[in-house]
Biotite code that builds the C-alpha atoms (Angstrom):
import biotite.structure as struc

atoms = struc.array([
    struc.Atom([0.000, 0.000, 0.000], chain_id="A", res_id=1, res_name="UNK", atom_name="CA", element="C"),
    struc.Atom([2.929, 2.049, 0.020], chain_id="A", res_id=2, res_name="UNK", atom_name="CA", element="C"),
    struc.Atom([6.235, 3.082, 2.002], chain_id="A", res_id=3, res_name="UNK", atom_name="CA", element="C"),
    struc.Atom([6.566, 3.215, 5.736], chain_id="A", res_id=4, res_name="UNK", atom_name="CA", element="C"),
    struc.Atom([3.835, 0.177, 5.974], chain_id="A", res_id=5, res_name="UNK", atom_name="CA", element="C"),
    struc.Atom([3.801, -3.275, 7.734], chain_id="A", res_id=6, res_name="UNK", atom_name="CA", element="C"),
    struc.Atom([0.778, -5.787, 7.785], chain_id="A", res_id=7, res_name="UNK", atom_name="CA", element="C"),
    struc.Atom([0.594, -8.741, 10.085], chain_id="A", res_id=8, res_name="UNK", atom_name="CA", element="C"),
    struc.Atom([-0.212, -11.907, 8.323], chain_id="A", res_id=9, res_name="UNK", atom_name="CA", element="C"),
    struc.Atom([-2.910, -13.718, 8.903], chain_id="A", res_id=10, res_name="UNK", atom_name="CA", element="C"),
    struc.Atom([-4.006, -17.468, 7.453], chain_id="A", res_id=11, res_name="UNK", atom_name="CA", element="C"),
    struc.Atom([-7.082, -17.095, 8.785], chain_id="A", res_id=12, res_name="UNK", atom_name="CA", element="C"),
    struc.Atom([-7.961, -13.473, 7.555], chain_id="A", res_id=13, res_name="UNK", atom_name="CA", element="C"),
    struc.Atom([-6.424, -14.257, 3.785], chain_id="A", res_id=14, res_name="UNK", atom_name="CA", element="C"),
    struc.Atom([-8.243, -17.232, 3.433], chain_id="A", res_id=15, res_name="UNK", atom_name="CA", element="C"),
    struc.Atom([-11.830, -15.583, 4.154], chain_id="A", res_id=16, res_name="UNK", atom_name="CA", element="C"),
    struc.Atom([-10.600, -12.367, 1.641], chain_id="A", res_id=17, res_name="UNK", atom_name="CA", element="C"),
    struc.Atom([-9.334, -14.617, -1.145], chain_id="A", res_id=18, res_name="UNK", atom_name="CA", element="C"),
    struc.Atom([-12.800, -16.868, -0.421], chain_id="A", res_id=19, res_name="UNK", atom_name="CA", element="C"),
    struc.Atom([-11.218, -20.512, -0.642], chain_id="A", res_id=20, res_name="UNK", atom_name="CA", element="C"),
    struc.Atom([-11.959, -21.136, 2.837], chain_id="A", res_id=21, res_name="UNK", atom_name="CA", element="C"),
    struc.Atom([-13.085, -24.344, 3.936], chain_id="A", res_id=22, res_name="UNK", atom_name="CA", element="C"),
    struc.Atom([-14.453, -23.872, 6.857], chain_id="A", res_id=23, res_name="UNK", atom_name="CA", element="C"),
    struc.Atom([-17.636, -21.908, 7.215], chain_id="A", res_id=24, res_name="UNK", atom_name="CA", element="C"),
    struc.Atom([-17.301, -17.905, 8.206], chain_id="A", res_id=25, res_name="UNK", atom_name="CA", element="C"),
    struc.Atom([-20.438, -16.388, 8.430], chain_id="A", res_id=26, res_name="UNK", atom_name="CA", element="C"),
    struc.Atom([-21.535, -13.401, 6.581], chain_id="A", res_id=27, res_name="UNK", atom_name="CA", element="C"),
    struc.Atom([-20.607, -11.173, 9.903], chain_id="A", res_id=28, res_name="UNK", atom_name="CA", element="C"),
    struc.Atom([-16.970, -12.656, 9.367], chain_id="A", res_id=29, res_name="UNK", atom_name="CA", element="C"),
    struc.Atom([-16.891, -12.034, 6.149], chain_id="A", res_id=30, res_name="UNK", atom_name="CA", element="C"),
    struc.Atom([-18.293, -8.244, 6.048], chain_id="A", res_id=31, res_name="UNK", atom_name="CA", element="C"),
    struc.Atom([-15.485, -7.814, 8.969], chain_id="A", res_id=32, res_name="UNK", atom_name="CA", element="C"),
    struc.Atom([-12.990, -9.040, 7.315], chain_id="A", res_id=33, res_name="UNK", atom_name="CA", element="C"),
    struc.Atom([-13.672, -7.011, 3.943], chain_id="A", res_id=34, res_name="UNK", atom_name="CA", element="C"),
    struc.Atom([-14.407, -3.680, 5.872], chain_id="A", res_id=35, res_name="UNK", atom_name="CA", element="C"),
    struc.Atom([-10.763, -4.018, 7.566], chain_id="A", res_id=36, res_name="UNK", atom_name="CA", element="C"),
    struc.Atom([-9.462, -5.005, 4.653], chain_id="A", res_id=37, res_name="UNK", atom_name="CA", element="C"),
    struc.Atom([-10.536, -1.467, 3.055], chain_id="A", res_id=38, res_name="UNK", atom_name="CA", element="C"),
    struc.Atom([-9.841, 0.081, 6.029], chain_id="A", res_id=39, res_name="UNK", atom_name="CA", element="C"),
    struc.Atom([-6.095, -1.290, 5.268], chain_id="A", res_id=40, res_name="UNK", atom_name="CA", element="C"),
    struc.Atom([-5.306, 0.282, 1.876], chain_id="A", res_id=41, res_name="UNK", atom_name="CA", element="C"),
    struc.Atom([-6.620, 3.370, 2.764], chain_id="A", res_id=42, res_name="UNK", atom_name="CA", element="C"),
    struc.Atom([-4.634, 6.764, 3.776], chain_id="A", res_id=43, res_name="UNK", atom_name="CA", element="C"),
    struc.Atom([-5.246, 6.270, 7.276], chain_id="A", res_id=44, res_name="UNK", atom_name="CA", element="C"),
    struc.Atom([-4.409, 3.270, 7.332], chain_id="A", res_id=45, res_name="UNK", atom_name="CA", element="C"),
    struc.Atom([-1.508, 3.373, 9.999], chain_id="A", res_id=46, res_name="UNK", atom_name="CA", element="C"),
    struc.Atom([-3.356, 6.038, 12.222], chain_id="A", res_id=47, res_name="UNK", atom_name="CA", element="C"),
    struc.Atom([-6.833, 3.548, 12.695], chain_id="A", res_id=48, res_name="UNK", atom_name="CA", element="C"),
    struc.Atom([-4.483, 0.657, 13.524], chain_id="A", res_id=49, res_name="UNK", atom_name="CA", element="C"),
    struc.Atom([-2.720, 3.113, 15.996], chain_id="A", res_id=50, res_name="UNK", atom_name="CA", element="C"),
    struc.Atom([-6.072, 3.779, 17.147], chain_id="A", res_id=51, res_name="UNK", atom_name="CA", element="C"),
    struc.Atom([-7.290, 0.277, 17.751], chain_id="A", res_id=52, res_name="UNK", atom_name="CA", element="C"),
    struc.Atom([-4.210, 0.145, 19.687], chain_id="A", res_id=53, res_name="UNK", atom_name="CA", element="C"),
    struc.Atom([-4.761, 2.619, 22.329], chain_id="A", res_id=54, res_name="UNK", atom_name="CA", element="C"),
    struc.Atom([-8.515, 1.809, 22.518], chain_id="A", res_id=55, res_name="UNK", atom_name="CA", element="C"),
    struc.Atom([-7.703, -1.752, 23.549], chain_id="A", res_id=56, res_name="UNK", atom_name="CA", element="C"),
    struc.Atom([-5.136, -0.405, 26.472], chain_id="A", res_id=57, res_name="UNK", atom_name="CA", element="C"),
    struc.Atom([-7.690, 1.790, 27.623], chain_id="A", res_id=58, res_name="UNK", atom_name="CA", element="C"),
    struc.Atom([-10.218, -0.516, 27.545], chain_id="A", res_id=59, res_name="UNK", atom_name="CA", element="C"),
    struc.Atom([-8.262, -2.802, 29.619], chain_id="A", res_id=60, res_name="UNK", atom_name="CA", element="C"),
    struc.Atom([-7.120, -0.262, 31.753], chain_id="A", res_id=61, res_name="UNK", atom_name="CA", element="C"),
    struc.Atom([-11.085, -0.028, 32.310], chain_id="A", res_id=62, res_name="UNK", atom_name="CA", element="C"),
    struc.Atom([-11.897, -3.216, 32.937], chain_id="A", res_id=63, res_name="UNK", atom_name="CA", element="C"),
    struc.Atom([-13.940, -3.855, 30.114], chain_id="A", res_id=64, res_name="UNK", atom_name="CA", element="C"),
    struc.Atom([-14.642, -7.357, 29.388], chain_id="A", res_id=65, res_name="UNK", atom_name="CA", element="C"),
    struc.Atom([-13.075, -9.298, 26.729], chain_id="A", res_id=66, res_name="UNK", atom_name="CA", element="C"),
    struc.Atom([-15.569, -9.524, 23.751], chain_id="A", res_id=67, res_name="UNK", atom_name="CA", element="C"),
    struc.Atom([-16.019, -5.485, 24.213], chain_id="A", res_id=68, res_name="UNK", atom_name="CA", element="C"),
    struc.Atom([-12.416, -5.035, 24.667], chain_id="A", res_id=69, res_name="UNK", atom_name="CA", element="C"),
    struc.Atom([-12.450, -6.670, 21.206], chain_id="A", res_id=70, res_name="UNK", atom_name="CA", element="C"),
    struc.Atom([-15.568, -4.827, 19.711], chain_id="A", res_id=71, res_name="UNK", atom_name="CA", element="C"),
    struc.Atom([-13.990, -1.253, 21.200], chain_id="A", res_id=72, res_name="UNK", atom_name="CA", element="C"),
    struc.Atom([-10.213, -2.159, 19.079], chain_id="A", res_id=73, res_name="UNK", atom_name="CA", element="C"),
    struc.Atom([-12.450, -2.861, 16.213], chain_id="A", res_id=74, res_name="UNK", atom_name="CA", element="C"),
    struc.Atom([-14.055, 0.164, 16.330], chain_id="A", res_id=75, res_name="UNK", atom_name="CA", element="C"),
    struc.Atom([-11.001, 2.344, 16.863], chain_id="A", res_id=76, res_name="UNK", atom_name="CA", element="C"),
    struc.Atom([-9.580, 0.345, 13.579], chain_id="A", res_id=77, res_name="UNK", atom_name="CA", element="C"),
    struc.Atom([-12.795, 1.372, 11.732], chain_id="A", res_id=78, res_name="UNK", atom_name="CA", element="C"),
    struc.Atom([-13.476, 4.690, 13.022], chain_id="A", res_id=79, res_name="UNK", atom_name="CA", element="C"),
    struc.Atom([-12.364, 6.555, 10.129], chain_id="A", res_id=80, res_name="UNK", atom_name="CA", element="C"),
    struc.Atom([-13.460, 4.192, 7.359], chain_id="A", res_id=81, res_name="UNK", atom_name="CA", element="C"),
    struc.Atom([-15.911, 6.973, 6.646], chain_id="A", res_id=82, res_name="UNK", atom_name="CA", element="C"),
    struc.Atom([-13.499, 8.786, 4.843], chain_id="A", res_id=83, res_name="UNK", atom_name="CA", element="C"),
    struc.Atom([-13.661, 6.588, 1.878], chain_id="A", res_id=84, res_name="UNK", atom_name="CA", element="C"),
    struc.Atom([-16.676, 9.128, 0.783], chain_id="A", res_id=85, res_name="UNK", atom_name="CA", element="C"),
    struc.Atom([-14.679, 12.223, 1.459], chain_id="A", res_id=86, res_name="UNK", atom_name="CA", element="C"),
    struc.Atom([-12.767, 13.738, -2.113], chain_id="A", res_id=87, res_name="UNK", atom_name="CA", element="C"),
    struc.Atom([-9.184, 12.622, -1.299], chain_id="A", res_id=88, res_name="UNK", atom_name="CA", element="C"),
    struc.Atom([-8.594, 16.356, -1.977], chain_id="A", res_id=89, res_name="UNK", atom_name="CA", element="C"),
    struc.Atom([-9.997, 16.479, 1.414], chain_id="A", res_id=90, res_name="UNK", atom_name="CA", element="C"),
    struc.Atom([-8.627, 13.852, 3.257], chain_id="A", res_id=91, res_name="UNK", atom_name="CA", element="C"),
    struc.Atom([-5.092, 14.469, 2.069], chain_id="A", res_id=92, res_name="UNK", atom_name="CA", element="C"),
    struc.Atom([-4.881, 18.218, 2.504], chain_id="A", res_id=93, res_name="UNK", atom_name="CA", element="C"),
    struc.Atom([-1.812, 19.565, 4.188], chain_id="A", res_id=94, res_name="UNK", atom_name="CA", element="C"),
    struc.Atom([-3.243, 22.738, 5.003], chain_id="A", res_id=95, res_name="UNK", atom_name="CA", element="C"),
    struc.Atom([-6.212, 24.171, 6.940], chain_id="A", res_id=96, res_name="UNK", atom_name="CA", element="C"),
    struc.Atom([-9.415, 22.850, 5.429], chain_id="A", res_id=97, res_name="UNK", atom_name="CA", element="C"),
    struc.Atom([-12.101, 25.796, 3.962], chain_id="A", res_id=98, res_name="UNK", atom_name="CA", element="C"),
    struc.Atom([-15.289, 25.848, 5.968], chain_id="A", res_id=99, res_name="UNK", atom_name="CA", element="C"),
    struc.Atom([-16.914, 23.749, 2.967], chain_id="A", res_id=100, res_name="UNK", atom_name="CA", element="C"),
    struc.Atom([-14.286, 21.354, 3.115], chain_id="A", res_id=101, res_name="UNK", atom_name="CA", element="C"),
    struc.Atom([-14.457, 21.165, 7.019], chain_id="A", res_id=102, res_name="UNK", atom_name="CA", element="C"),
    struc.Atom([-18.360, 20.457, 6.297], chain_id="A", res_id=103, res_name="UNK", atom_name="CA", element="C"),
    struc.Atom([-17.542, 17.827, 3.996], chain_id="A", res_id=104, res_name="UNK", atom_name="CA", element="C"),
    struc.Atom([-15.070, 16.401, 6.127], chain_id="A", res_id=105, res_name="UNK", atom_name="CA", element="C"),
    struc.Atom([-17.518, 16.142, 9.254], chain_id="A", res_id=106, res_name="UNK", atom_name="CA", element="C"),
    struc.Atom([-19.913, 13.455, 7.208], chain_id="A", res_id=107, res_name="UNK", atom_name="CA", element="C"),
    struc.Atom([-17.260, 10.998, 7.392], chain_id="A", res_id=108, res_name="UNK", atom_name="CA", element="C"),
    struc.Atom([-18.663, 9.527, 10.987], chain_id="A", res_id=109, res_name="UNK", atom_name="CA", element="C"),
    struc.Atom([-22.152, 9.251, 9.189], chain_id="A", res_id=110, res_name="UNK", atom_name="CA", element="C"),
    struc.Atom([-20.400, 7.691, 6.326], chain_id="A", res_id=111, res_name="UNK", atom_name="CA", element="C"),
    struc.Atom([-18.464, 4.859, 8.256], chain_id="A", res_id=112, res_name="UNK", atom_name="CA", element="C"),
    struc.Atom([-21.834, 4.364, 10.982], chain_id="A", res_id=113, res_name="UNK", atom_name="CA", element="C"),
    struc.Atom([-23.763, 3.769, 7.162], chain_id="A", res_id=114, res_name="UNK", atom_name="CA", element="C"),
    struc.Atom([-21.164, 1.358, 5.990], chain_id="A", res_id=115, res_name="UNK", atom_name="CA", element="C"),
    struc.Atom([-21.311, -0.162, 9.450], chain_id="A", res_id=116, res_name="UNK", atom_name="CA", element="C"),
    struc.Atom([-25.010, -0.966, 9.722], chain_id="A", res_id=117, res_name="UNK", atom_name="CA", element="C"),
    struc.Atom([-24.970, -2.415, 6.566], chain_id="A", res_id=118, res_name="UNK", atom_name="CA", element="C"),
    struc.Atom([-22.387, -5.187, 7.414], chain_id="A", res_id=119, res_name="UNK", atom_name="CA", element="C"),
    struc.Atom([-24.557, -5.882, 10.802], chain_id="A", res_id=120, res_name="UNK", atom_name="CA", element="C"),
    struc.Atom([-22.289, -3.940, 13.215], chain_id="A", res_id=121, res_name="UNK", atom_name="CA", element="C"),
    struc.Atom([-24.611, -1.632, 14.748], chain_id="A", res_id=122, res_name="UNK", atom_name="CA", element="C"),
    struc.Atom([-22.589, -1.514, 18.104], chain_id="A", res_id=123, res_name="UNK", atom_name="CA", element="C"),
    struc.Atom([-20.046, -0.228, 16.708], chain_id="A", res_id=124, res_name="UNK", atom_name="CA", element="C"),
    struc.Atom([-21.925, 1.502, 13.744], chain_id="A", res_id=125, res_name="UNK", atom_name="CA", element="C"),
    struc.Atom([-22.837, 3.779, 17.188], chain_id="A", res_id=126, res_name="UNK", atom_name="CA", element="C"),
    struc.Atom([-19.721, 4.229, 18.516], chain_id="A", res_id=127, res_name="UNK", atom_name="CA", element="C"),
    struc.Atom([-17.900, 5.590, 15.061], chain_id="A", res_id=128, res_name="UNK", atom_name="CA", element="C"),
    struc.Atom([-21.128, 7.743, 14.466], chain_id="A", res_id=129, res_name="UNK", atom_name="CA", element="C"),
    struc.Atom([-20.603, 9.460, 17.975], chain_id="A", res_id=130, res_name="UNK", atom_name="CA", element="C"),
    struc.Atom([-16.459, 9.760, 18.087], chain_id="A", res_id=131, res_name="UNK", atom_name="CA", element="C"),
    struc.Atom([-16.358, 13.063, 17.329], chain_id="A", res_id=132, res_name="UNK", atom_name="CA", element="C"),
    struc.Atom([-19.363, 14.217, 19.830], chain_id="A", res_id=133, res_name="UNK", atom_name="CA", element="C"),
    struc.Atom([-17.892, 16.582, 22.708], chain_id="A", res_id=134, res_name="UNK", atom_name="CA", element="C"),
    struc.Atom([-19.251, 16.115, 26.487], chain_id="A", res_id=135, res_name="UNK", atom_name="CA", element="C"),
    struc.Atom([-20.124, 19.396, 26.092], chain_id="A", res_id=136, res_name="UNK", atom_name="CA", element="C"),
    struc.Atom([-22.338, 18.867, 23.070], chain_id="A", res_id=137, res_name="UNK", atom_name="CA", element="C"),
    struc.Atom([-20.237, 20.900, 20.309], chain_id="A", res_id=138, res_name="UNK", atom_name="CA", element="C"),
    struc.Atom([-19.182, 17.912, 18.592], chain_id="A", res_id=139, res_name="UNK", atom_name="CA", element="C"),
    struc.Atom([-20.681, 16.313, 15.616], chain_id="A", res_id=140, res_name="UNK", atom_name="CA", element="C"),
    struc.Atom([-22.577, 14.706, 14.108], chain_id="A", res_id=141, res_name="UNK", atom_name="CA", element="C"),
    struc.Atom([-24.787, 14.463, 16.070], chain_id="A", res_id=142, res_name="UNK", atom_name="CA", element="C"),
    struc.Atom([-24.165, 17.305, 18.816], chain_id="A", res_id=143, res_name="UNK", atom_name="CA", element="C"),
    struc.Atom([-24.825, 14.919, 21.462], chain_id="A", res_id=144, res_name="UNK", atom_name="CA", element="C"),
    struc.Atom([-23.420, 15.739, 24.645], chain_id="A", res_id=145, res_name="UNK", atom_name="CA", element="C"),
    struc.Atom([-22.464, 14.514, 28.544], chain_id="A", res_id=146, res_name="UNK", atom_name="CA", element="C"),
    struc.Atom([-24.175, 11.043, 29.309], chain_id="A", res_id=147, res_name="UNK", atom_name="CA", element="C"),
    struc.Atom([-25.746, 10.779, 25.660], chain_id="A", res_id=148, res_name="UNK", atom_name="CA", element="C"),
    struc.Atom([-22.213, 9.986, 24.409], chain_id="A", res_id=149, res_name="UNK", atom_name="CA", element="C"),
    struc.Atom([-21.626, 5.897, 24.527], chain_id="A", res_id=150, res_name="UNK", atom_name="CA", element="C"),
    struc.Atom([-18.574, 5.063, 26.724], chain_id="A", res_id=151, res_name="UNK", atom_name="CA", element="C"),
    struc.Atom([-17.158, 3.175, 23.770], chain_id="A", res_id=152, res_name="UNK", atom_name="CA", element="C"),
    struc.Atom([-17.194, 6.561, 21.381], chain_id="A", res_id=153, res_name="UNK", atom_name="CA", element="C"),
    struc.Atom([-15.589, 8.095, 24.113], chain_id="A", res_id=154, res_name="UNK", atom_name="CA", element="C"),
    struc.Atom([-12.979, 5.694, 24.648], chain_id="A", res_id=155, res_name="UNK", atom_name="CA", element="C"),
    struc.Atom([-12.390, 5.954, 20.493], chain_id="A", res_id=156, res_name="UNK", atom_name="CA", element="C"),
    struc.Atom([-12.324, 9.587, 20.866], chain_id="A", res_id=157, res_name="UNK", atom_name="CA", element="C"),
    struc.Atom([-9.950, 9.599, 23.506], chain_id="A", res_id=158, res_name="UNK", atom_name="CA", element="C"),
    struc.Atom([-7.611, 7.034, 21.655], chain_id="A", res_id=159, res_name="UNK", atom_name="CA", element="C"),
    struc.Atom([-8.001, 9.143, 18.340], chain_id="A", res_id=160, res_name="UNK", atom_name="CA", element="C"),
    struc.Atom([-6.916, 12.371, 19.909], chain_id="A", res_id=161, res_name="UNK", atom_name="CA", element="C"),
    struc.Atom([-3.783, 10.943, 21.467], chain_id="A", res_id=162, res_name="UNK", atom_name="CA", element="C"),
    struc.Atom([-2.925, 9.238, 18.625], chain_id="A", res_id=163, res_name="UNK", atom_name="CA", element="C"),
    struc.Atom([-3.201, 12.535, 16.410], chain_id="A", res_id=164, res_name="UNK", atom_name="CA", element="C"),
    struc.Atom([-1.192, 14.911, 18.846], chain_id="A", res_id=165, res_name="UNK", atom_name="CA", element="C"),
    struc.Atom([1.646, 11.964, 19.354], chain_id="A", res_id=166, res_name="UNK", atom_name="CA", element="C"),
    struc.Atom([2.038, 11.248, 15.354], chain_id="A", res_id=167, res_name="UNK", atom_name="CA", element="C"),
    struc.Atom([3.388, 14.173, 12.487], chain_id="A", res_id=168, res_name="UNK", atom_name="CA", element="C"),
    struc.Atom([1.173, 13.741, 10.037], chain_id="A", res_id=169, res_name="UNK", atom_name="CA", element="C"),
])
């Protein structure tokens, strides 16, 4: 995908993408696998896996339980696969972003939830739709605020920022 890249191999993950698995995934699997796959060759590719990173320590630092330890690293993996329907233009620009481009920018949560839902991950369809809400309700998409905010956006939120003030980029 490009310089400055690693990918961990797995058996298991490139026998459900190129399809000659015996064994039987189910569609869930398979959607999974596909939407992290995408999530893989895009731009941000390094910064969501950075992401999923830091929302599994906090999550364990939490003490969540496994399975949503699991479901809150997928999430921070996926949380910007949204962008795929934002103009590269966008996505990629080095400078400040024009108030129409900031717009533009701000459907990407809506985007990824979409994409989400569709591949039957409505958990975490909620939790990328709200990781850019603000406790104190300036956020968006949504402009939720304080309590309204799942724990699990937060916890992306929180992983995202870090990640973004740690990294040049």
């Amino acid at each position: 995908f490009g310089r400055d890249c690693s990918v961990i191999f797995s058996a298991e993950t490139a026998e459900i993408l190129r399809g000659d698995s015996h064994r039987k995934e189910s569609t869930t699997e398979r959607r999974v696998a596909s939407l992290i796959g995408l999530a893989s060759s895009m731009d941000t590719a390094e910064h969501s896996q950075m992401v999923g990173r830091y929302t599994k320590l906090i999550a364990v630092e939490l003490g969540l339980g496994k399975e949503l330890i699991e479901r809150v690293q997928l999430a921070g993996v996926l949380h910007d696969i949204g962008k795929i329907g934002v103009a590269d233009s966008i996505v990629n620009k080095a400078g400040p972003l024009t108030a129409a481009e900031w717009a533009e920018m701000q459907k990407h949560p809506e985007f990824g939830a979409r994409m989400l839902e569709r591949a039957e991950l409505w958990d975490i369809a909620s939790w990328v739709m709200a990781h850019h809400e603000r406790p104190d309700g300036k956020g968006y998409p949504l402009g939720l605020r304080g309590d309204e905010i799942p724990l699990e956006a937060l916890i992306v939120a929180v992983a995202d920022a870090y990640e973004a003030m740690t990294t040049d980029r």
